[in-house]
DRENPA-3360 file (N, C-alpha, C; in nm, 2 decimals, always signed):
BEGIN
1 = XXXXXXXX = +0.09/-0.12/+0.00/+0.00/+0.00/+0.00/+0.09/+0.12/+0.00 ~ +0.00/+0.22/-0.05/+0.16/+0.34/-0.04/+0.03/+0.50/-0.09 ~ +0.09/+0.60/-0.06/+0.03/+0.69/-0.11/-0.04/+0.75/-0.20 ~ -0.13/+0.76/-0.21/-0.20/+0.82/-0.33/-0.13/+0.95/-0.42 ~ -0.09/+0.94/-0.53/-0.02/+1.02/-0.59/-0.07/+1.17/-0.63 ~ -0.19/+1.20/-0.57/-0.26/+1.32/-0.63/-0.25/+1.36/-0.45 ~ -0.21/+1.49/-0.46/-0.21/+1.55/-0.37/-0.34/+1.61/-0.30 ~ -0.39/+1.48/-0.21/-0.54/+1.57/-0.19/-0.57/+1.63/-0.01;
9 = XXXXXXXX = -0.64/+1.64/+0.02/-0.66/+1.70/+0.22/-0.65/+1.55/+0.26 ~ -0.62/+1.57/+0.39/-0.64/+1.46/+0.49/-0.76/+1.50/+0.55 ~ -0.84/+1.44/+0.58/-1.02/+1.48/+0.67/-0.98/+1.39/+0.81 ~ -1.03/+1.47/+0.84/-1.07/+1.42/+1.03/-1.21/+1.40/+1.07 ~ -1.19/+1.31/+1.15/-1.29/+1.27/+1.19/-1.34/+1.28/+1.34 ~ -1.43/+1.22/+1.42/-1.40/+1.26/+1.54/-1.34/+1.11/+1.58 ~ -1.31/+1.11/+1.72/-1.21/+0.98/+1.81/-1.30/+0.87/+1.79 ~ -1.32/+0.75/+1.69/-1.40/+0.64/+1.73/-1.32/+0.52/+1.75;
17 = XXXXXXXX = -1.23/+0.51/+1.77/-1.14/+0.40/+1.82/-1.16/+0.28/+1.82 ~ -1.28/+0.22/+1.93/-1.36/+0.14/+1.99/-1.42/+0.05/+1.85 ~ -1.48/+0.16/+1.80/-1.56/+0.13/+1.65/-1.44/+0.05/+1.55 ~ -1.35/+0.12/+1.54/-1.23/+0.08/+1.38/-1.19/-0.06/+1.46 ~ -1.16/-0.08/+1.62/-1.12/-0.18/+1.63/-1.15/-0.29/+1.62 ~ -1.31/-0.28/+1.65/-1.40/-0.39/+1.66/-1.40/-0.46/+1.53 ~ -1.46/-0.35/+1.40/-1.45/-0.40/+1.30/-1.32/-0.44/+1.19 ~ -1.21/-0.37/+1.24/-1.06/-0.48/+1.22/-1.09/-0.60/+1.23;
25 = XXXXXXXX = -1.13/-0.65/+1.39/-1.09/-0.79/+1.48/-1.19/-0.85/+1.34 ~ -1.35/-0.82/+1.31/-1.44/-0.88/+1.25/-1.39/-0.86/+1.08 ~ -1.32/-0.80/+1.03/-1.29/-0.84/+0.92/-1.16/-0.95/+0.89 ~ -1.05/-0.95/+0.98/-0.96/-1.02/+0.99/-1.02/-1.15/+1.05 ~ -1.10/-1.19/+1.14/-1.19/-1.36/+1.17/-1.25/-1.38/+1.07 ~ -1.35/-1.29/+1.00/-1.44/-1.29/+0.92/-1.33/-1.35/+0.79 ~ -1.26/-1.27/+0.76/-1.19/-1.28/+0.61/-1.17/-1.46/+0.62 ~ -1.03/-1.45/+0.69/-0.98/-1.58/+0.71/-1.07/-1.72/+0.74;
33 = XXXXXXXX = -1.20/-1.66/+0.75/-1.30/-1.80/+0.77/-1.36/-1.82/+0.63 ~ -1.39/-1.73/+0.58/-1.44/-1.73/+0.42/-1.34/-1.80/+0.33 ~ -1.22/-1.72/+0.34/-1.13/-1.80/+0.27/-1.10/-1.93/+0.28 ~ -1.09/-1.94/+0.37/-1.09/-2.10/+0.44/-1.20/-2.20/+0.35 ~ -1.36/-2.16/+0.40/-1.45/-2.20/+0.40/-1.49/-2.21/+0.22 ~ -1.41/-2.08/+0.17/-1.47/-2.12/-0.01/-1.33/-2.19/-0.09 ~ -1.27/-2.19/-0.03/-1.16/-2.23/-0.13/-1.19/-2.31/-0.20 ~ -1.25/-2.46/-0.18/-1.28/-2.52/-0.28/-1.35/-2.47/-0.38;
41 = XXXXXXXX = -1.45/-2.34/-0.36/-1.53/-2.31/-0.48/-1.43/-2.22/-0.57 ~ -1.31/-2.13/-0.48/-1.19/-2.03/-0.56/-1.16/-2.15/-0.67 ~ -1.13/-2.29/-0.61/-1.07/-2.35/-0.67/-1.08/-2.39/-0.83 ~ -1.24/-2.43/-0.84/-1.35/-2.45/-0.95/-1.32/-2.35/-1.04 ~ -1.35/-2.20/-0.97/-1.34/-2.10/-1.09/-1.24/-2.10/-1.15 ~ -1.13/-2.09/-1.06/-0.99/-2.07/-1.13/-0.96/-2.16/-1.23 ~ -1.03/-2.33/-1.21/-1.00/-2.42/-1.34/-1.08/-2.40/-1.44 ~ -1.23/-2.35/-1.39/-1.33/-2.30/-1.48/-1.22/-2.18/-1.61;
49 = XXXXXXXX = -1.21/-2.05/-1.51/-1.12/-1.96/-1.61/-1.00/-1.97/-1.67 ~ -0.91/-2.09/-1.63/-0.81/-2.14/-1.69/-0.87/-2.22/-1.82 ~ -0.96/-2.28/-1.80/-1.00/-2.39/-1.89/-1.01/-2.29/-2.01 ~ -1.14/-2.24/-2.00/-1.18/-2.16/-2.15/-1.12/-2.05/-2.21 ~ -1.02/-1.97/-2.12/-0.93/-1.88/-2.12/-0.79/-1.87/-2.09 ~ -0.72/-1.95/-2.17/-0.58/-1.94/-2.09/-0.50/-1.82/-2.07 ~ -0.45/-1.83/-1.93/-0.42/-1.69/-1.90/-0.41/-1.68/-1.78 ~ -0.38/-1.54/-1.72/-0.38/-1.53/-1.57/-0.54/-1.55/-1.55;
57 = XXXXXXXX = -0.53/-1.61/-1.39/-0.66/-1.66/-1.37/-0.68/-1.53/-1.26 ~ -0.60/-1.49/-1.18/-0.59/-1.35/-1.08/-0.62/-1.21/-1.20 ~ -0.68/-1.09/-1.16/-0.66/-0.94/-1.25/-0.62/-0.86/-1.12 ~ -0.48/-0.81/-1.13/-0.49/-0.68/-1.04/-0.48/-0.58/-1.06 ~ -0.54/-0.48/-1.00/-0.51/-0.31/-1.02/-0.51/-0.26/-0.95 ~ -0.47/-0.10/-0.94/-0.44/-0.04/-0.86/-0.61/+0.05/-0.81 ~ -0.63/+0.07/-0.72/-0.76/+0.08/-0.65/-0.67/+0.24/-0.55 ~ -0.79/+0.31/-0.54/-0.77/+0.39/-0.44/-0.85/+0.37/-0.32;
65 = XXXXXXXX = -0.76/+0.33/-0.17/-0.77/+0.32/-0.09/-0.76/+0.41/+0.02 ~ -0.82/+0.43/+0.15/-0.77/+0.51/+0.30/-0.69/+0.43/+0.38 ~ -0.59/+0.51/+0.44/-0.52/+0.47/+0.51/-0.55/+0.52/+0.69 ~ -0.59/+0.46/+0.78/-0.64/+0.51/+0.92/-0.53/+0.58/+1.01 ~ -0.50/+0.71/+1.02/-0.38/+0.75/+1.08/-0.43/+0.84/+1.20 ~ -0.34/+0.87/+1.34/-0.40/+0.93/+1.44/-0.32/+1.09/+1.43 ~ -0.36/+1.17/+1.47/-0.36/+1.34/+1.51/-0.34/+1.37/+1.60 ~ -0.31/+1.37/+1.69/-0.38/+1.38/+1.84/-0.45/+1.32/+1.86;
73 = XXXXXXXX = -0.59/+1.34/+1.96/-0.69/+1.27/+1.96/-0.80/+1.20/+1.87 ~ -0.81/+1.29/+1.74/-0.84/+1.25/+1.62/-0.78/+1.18/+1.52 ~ -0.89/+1.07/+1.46/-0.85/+0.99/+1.36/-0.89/+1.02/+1.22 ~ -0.76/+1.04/+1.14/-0.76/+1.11/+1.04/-0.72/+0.98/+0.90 ~ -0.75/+1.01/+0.82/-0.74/+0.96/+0.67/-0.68/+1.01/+0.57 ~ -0.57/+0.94/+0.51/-0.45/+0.93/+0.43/-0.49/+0.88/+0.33 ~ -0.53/+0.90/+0.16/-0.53/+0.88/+0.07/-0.48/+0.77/+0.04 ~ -0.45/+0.65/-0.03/-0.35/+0.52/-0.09/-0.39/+0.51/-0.19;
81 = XXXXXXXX = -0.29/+0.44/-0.24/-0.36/+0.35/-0.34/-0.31/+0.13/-0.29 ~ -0.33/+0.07/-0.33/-0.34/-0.10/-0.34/-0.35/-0.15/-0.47 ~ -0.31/-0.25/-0.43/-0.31/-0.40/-0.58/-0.45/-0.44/-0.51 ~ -0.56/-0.44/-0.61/-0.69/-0.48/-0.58/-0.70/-0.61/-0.69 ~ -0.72/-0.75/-0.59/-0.76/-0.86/-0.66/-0.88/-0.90/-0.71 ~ -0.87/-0.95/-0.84/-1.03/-0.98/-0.88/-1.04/-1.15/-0.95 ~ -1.07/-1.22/-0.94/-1.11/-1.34/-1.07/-1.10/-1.27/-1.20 ~ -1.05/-1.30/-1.29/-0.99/-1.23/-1.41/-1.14/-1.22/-1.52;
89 = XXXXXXXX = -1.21/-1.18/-1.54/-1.35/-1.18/-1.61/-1.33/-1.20/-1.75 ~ -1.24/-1.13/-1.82/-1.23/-1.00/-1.93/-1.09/-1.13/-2.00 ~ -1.12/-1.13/-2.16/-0.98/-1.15/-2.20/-0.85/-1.11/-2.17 ~ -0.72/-1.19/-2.17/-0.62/-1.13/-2.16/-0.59/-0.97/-2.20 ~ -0.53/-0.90/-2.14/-0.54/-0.77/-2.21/-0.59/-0.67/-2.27 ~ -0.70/-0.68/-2.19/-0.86/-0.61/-2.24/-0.83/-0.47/-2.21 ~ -0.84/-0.38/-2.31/-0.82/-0.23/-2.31/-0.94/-0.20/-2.26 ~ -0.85/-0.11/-2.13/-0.95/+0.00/-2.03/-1.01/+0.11/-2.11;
97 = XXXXXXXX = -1.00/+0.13/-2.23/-1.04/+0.22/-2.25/-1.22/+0.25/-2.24 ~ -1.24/+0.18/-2.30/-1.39/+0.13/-2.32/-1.41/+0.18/-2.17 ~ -1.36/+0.13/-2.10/-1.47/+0.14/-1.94/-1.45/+0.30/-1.88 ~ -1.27/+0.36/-1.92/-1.29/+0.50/-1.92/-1.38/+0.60/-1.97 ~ -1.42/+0.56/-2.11/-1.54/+0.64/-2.15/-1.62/+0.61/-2.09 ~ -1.68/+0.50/-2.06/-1.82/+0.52/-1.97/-1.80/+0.60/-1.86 ~ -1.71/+0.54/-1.76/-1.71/+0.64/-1.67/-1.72/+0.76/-1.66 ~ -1.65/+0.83/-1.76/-1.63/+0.99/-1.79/-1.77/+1.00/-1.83;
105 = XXXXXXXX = -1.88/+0.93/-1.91/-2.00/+0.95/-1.94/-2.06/+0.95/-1.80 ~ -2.08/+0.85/-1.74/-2.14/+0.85/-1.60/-2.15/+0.95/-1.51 ~ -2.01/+0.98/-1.49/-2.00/+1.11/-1.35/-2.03/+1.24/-1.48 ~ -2.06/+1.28/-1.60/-2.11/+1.41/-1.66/-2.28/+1.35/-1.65 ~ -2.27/+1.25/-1.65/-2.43/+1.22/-1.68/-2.47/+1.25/-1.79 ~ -2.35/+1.21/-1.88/-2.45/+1.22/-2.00/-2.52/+1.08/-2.09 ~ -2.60/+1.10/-2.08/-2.70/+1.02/-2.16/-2.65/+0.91/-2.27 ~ -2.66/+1.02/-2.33/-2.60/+1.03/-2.50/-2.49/+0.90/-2.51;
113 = XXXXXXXX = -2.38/+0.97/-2.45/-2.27/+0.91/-2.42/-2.28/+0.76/-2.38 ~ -2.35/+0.79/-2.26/-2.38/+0.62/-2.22/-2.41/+0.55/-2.32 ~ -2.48/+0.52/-2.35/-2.58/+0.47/-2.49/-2.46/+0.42/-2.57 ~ -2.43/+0.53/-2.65/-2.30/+0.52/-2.68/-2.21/+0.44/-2.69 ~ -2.17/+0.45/-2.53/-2.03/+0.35/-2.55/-2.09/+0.21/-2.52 ~ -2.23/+0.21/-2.43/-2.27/+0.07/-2.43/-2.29/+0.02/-2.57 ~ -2.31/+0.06/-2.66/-2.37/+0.02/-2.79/-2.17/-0.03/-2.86 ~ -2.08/+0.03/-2.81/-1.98/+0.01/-2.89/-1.92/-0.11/-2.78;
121 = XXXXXXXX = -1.97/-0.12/-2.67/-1.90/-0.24/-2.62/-1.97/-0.38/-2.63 ~ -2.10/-0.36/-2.72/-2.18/-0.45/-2.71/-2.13/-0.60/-2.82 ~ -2.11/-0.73/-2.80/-2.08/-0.79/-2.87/-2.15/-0.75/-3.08 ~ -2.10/-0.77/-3.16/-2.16/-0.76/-3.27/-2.26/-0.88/-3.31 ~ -2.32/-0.81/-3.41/-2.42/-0.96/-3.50/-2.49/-1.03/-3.41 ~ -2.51/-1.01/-3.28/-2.56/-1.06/-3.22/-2.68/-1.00/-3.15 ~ -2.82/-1.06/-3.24/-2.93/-0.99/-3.23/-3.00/-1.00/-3.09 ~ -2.95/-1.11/-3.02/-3.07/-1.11/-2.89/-3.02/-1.03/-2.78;
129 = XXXXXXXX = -2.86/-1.00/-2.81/-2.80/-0.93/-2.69/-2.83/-0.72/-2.69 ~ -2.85/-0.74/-2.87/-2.87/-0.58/-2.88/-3.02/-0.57/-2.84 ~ -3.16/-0.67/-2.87/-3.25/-0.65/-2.79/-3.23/-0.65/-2.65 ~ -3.18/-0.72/-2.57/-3.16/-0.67/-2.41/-3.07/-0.55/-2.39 ~ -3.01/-0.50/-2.47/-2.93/-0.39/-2.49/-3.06/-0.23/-2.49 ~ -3.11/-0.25/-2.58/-3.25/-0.17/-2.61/-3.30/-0.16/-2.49 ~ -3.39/-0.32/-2.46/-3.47/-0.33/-2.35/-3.41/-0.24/-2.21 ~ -3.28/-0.25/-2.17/-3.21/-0.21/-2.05/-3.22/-0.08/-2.11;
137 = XXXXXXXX = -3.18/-0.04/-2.17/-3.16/+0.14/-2.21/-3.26/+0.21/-2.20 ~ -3.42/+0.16/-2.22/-3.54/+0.20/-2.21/-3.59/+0.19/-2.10 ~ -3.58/+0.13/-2.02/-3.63/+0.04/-1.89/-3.63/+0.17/-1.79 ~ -3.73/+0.20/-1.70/-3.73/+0.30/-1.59/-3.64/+0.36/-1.51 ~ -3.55/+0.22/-1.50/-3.46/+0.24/-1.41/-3.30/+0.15/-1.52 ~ -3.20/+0.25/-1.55/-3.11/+0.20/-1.66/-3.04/+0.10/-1.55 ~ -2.95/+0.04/-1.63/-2.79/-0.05/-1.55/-2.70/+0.09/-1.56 ~ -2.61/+0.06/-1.49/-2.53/+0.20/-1.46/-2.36/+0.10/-1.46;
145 = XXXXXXXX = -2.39/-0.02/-1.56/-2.28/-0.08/-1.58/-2.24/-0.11/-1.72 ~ -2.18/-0.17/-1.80/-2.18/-0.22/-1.88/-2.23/-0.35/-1.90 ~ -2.32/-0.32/-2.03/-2.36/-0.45/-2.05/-2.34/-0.57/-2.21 ~ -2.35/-0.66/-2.19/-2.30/-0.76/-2.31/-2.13/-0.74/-2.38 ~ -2.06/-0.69/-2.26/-1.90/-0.64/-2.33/-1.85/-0.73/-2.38 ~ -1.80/-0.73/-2.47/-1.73/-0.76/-2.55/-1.61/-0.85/-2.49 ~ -1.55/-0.82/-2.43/-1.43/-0.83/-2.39/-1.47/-0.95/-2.24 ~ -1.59/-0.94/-2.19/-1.58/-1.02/-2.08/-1.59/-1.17/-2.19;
153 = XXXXXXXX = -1.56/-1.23/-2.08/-1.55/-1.43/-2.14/-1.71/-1.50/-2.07 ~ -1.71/-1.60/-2.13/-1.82/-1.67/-2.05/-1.82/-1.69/-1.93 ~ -1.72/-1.74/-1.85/-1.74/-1.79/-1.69/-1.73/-1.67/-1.66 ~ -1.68/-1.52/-1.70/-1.68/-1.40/-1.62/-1.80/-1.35/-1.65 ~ -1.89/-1.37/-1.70/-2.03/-1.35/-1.67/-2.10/-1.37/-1.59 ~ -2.12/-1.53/-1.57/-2.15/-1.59/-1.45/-2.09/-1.53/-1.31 ~ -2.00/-1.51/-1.32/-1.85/-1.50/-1.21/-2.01/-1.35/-1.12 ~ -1.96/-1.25/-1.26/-1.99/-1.08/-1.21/-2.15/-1.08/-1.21;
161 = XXXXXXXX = -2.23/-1.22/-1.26/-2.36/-1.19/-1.19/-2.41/-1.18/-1.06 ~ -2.29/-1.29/-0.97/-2.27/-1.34/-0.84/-2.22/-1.29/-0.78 ~ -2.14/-1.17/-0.82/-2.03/-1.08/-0.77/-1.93/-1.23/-0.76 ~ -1.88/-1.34/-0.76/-1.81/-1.42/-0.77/-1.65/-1.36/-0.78 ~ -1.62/-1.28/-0.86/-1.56/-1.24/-0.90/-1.44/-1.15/-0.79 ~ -1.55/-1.10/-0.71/-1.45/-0.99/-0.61/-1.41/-1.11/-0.48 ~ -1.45/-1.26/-0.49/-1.41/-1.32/-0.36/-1.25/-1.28/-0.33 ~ -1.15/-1.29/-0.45/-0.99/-1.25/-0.42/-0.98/-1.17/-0.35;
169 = XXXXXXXX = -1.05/-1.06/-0.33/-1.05/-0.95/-0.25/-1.06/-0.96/-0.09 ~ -1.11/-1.10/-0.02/-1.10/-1.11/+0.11/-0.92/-1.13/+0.17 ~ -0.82/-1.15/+0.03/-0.73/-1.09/+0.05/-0.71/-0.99/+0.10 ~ -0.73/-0.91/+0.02/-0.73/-0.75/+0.05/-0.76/-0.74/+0.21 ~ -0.91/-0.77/+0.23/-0.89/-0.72/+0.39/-0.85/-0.76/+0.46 ~ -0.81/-0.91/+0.45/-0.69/-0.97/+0.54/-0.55/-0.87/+0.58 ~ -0.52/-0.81/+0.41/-0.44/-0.74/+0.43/-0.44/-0.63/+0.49 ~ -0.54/-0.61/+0.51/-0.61/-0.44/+0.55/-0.60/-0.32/+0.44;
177 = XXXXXXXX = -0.61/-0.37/+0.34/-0.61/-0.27/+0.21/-0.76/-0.24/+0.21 ~ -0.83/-0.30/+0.28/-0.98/-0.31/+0.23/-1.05/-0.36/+0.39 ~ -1.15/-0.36/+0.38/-1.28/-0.38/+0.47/-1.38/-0.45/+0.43 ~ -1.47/-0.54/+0.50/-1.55/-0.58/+0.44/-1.68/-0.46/+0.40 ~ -1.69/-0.39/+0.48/-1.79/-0.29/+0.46/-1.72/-0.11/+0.46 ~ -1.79/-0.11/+0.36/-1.75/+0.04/+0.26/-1.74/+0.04/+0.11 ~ -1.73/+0.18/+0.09/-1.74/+0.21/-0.06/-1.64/+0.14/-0.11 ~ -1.72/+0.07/-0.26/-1.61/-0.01/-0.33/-1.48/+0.08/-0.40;
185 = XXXXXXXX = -1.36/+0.01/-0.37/-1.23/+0.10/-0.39/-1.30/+0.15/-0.56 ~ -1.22/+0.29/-0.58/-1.18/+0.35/-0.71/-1.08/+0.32/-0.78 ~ -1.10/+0.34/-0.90/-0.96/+0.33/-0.99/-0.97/+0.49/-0.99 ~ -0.76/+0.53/-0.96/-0.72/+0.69/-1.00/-0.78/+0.72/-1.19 ~ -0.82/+0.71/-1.24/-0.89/+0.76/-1.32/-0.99/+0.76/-1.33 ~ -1.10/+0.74/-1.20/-1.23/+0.79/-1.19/-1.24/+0.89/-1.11 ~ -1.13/+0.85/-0.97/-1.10/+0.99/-0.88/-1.11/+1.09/-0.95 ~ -0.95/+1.07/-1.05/-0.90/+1.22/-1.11/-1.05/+1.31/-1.21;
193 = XXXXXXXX = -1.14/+1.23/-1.23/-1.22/+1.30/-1.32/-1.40/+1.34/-1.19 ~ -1.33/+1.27/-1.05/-1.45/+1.33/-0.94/-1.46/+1.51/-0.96 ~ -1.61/+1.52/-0.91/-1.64/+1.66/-0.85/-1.59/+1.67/-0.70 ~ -1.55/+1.74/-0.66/-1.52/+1.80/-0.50/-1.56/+1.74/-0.44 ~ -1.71/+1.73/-0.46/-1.78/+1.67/-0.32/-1.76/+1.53/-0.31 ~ -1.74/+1.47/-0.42/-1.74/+1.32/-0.47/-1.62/+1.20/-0.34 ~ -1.51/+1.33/-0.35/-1.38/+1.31/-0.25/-1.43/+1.22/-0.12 ~ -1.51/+1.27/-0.07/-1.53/+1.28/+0.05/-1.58/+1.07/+0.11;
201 = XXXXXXXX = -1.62/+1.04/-0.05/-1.66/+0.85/-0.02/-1.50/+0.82/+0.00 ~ -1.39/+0.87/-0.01/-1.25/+0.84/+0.01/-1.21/+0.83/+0.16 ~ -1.32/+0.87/+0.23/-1.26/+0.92/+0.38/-1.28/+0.80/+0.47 ~ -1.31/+0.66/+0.40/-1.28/+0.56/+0.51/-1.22/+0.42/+0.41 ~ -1.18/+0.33/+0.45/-1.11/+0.22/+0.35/-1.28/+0.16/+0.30 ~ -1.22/+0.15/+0.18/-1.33/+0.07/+0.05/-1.36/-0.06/+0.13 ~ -1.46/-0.10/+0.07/-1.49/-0.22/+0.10/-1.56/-0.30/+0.03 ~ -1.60/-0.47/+0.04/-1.64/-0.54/-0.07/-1.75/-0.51/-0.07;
209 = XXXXXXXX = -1.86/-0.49/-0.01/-1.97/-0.48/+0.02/-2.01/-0.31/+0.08 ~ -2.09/-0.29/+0.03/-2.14/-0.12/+0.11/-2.31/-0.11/+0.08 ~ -2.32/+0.00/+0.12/-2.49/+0.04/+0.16/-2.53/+0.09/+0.00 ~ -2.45/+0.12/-0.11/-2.47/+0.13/-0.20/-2.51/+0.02/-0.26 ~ -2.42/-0.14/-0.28/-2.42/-0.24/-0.30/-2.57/-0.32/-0.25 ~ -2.63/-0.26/-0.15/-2.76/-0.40/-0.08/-2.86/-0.28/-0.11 ~ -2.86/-0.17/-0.13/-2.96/-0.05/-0.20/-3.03/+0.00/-0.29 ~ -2.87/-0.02/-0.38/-2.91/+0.05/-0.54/-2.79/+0.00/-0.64;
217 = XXXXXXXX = -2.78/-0.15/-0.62/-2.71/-0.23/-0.68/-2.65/-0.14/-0.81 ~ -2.59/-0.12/-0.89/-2.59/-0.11/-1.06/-2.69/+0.01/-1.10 ~ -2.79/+0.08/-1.02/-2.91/+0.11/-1.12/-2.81/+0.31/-1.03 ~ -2.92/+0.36/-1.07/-2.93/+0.51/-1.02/-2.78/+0.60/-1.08 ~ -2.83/+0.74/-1.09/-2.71/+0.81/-1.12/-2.60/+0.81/-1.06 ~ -2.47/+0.85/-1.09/-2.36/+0.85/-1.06/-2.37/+0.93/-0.94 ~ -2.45/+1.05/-0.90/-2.43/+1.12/-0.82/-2.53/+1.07/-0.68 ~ -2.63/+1.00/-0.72/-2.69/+0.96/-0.63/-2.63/+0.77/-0.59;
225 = XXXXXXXX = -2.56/+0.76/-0.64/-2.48/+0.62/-0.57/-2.33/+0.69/-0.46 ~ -2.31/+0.80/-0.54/-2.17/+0.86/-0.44/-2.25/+0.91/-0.30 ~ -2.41/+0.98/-0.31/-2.48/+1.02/-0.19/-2.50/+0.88/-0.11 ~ -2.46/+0.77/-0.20/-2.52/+0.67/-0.10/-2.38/+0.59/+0.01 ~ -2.27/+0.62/-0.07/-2.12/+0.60/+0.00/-2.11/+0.72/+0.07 ~ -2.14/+0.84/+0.06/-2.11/+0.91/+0.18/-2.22/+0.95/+0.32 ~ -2.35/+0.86/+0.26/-2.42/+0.88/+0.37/-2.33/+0.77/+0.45 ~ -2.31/+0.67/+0.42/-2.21/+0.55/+0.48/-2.11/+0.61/+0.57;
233 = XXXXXXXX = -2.00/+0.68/+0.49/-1.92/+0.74/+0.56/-1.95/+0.85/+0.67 ~ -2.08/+0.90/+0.63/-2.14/+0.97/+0.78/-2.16/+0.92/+0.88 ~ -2.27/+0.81/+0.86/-2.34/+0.71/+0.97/-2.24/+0.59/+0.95 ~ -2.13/+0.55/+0.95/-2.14/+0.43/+1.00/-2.11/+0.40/+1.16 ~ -2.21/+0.27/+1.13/-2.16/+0.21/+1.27/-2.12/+0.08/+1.29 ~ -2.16/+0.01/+1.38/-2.10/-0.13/+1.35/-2.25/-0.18/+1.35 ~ -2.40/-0.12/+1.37/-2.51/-0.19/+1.37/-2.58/-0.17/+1.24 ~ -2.47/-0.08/+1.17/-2.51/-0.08/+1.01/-2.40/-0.17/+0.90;
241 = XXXXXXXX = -2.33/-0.18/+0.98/-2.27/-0.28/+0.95/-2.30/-0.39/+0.96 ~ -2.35/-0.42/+1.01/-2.42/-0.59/+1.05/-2.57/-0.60/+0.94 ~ -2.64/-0.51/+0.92/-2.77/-0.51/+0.81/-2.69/-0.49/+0.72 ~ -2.57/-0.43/+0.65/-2.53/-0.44/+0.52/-2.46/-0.57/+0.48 ~ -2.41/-0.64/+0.58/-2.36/-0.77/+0.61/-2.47/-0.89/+0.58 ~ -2.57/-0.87/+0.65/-2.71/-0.96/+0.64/-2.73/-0.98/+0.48 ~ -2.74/-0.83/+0.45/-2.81/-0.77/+0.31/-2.76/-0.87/+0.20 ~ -2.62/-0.87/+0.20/-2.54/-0.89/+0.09/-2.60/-1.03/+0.04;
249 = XXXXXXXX = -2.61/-1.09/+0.11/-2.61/-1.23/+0.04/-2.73/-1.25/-0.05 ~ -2.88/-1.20/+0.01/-2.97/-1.15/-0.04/-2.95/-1.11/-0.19 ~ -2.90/-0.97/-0.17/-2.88/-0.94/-0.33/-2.83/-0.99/-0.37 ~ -2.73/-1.05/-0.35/-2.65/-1.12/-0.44/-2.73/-1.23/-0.54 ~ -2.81/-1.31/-0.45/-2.90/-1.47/-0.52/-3.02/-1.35/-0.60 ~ -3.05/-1.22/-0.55/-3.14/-1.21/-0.64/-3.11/-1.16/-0.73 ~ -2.97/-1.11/-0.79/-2.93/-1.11/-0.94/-2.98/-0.93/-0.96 ~ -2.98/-0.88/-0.86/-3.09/-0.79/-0.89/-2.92/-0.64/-0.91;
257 = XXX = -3.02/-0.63/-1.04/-2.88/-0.47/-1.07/-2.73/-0.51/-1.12 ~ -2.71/-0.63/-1.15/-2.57/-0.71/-1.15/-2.62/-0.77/-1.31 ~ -2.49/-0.75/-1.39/-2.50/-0.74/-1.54/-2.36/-0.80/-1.53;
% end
């Protein structure tokens, strides 16, 4: 882990001590029991995504992370960045670009754009997928993800309907790059194109799971999913931690918002 390369404030908070420790102790038992407990299923995927895709079966990136540092009596937050682990979804060497334009569409909110680059990430010649393509684009409430990409493989389909995909990450909070609960880390090229206020979901370590995630899965604007990570970072507690904890598994089996 190491510093975040954009020079940004450190934020304070007030003294919760009691609180960061508890949920340490419960993400380090917690992590290490999961890991334990799925391995055989890590194991499956990994021969699953080796099988049809040879290649790395691990994807890492760099994720912007918080670091928990003291002040005096206040506990303050230090910017990072981490190697964030995933199950590899995406062909070998799958150009980010594609997902940079969306994003840049997403946080302007533009429409247009969306549309757009979903329509260019969409596999070709393939009529059933540009009808669900349609269908989702029309739909009351859009996906706020990509959908039918190109670039994802078959078992990474499956993988990211299940969220399957982010299990490598109980790494991460082993390591303490991450938490079970909080805003899912950023890539520095979503940061560097945030609004001001946007900063502020930065002010506690990311996590696999958050109040955005068991809420407003995939769906709602860009700006009203960041209001939903920083109400998080306002209110948390550890009793909201425990219903976002319950939550997750829930959403997960109901597929709901996950593309």
């Amino acid at each position: 882990m190491r510093e975040h390369n954009l020079e940004l404030p450190i934020l304070a908070i007030s003294d919760r001590r009691t609180y960061y420790a508890i949920k340490r102790a419960v993400d380090v038992i917690l992590s290490i029991f999961l890991l334990l407990a799925l391995f055989p299923l890590m194991l499956l995927i990994s021969i699953a995504i080796f099988v049809y895709s040879p290649g790395p079966i691990f994807f890492s990136q760099e994720r912007v992370g918080a670091k928990r540092c003291m002040k005096g009596k206040l506990i303050t937050w230090q910017r990072t960045t981490f190697r964030c682990f995933k199950f590899r979804t995406m062909k070998p060497n799958a150009d980010s670009a594609i997902h940079q334009a969306y994003i840049k569409a997403l946080i302007e909110n533009n429409e247009d754009q969306i549309q757009a680059v979903q329509k260019a990430a969409t596999r070709p010649r393939e009529s059933k997928n540009q009808e669900q393509l349609f269908t989702l684009q029309n739909a009351p409430t859009r996906p706020r993800k990509l959908v039918n990409d190109v670039r994802v493989i078959a078992p990474g389909k499956i993988l990211r309907k299940l969220s399957l995909d982010e299990l490598p990450q109980l790494w991460n909070v082993l390591r303490g790059d991450m938490s079970m609960i909080g805003p899912r880390p950023a890539i520095p090229y979503e940061v560097e194109m945030y609004k001001p206020w946007h900063l502020q979901r930065l002010t506690v370590q990311p996590g696999i799971t958050g109040l955005q995630q068991v809420t407003a899965r995939g769906i709602g604007d860009f700006d009203e999913q960041m209001k939903m990570d920083i109400e998080y970072v306002n209110n948390q507690s550890l009793w909201m931690d425990i219903k976002i904890l319950l939550k997750t598994p829930l959403v997960v089996i109901s597929g709901r918002g996950a593309y």
